[in-house]
NURO-899906 format. One record per residue: residue number from 0; residue in three letters; x, y, z of N, C-alpha, C in turn. Coordinates in steps of 0.2 Angstrom, whole numbers, plus 2048, in hexadecimal, padded with zeros to 3 digits. Layout:
<nodes>
{resi NUM	resn ala	n.u X	n.v Y	n.w Z	ca.u X	ca.v Y	ca.w Z	c.u X	c.v Y	c.w Z}
...
</nodes>
This chain:
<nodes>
{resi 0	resn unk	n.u 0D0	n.v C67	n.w 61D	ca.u 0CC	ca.v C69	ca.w 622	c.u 0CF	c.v C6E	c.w 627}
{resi 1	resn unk	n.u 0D4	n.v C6D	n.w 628	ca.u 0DB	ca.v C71	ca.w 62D	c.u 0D8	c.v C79	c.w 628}
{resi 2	resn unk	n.u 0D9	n.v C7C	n.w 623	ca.u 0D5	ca.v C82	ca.w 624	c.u 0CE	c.v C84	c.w 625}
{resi 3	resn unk	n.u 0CB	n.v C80	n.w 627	ca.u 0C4	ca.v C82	ca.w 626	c.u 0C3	c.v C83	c.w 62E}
{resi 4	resn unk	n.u 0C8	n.v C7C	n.w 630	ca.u 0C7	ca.v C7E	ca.w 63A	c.u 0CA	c.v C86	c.w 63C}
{resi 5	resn unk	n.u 0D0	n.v C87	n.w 63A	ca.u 0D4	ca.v C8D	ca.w 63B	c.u 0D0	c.v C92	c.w 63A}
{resi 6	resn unk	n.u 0CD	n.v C93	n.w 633	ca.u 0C9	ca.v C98	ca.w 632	c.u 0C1	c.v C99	c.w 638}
{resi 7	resn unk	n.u 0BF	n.v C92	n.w 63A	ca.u 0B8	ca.v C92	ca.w 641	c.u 0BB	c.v C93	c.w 647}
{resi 8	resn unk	n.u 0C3	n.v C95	n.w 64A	ca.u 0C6	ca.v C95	ca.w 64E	c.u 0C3	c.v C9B	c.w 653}
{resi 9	resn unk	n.u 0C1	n.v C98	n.w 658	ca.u 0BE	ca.v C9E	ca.w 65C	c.u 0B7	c.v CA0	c.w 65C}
{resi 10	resn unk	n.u 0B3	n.v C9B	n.w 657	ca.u 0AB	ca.v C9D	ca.w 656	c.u 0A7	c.v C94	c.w 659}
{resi 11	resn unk	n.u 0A2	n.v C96	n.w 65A	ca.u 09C	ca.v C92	ca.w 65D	c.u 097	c.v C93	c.w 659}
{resi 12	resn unk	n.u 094	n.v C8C	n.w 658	ca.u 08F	ca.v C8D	ca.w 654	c.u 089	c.v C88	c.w 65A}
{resi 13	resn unk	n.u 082	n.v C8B	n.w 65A	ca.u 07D	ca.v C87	ca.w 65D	c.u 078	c.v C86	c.w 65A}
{resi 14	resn unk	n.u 076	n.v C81	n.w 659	ca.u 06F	ca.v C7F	ca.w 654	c.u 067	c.v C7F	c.w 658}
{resi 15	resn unk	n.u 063	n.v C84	n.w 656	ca.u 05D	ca.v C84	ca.w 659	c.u 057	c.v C83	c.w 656}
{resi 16	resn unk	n.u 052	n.v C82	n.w 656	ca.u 04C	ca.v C81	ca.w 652	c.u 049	c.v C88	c.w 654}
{resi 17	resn unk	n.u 049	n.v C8A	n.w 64D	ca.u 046	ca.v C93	ca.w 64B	c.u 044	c.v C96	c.w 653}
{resi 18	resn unk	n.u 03F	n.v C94	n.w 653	ca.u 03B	ca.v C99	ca.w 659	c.u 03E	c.v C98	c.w 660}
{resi 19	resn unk	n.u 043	n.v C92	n.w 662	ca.u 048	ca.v C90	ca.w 667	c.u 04D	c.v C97	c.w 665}
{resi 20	resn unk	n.u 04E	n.v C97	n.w 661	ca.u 055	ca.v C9A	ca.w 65F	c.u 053	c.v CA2	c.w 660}
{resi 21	resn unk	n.u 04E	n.v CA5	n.w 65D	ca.u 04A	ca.v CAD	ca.w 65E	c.u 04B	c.v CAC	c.w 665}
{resi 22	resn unk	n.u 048	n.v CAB	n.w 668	ca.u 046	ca.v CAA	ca.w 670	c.u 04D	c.v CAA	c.w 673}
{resi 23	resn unk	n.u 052	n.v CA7	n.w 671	ca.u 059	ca.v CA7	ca.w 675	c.u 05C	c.v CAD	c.w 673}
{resi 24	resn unk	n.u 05C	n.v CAF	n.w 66B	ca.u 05F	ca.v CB6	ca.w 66A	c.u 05B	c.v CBC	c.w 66A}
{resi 25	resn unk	n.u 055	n.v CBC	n.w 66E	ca.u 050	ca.v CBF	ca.w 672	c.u 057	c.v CC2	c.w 677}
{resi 26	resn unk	n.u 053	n.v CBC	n.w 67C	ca.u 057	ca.v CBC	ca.w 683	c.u 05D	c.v CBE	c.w 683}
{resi 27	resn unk	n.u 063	n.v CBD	n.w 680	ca.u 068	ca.v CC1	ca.w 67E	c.u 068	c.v CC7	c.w 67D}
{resi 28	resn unk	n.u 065	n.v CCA	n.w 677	ca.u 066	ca.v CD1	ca.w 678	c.u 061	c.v CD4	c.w 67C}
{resi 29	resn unk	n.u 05D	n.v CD0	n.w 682	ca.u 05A	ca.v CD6	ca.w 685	c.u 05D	c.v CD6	c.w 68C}
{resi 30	resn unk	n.u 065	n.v CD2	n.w 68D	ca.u 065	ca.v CCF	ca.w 691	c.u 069	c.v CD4	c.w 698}
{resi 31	resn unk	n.u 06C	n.v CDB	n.w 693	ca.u 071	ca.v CDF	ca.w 696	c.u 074	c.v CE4	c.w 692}
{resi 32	resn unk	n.u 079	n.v CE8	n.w 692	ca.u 07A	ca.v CEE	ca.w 690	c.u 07B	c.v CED	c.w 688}
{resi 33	resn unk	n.u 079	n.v CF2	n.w 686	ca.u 07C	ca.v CF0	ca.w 67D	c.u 084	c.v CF0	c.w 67E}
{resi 34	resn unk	n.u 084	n.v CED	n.w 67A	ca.u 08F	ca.v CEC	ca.w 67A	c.u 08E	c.v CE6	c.w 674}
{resi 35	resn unk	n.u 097	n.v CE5	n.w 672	ca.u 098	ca.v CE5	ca.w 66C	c.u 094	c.v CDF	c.w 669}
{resi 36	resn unk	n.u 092	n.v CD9	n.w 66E	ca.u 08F	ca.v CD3	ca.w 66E	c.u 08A	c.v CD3	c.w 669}
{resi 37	resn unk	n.u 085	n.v CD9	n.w 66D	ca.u 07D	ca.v CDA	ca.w 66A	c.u 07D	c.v CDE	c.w 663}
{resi 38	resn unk	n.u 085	n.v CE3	n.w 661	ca.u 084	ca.v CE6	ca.w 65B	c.u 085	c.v CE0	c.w 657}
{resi 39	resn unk	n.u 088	n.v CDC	n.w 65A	ca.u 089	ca.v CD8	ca.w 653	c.u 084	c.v CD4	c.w 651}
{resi 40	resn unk	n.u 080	n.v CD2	n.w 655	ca.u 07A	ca.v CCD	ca.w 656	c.u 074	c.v CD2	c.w 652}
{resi 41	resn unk	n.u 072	n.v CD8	n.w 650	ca.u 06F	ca.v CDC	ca.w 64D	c.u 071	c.v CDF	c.w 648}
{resi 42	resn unk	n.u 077	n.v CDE	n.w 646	ca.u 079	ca.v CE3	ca.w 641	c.u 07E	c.v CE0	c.w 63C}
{resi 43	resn unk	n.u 07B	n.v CDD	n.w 638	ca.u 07F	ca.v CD6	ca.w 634	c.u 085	c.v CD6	c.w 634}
{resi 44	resn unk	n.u 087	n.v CDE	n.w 631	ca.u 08E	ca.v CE2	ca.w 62E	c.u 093	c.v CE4	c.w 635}
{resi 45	resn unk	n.u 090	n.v CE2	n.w 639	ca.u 093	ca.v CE6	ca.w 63E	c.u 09B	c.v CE1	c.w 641}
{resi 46	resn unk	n.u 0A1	n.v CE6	n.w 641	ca.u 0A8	ca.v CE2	ca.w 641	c.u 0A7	c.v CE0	c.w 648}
{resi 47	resn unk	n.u 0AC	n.v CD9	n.w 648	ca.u 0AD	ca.v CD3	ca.w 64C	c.u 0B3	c.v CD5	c.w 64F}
{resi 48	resn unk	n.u 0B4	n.v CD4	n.w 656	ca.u 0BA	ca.v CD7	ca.w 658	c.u 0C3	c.v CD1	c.w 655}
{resi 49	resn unk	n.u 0C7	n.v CD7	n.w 654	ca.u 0CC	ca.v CD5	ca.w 651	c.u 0CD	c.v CD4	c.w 648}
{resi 50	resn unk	n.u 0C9	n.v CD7	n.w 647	ca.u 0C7	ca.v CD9	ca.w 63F	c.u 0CA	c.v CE1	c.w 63D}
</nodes>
């Protein structure tokens, strides 16, 4: 289990039901300037800081 933690170090995961979930990553990307947050939330491929 010790590399699968290591490997999730630094990530958060939220569980939402579909249409709770659109509606909060709605409100996220409309929330404020584009920055690196929003590329990544839109754009599958797009690098993850420290990559």
């Amino acid at each position: 289990m010790a590399p699968v933690v290591a490997a999730m170090r630094g990530r958060a995961y939220i569980d939402f039901p579909v249409d709770d979930g659109l509606a909060f990553l709605t409100a996220l990307a409309q929330a404020g300037p584009r920055d690196a947050f929003y590329l990544r939330m839109t754009h599958w491929a797009a690098p993850t800081p420290g990559t």
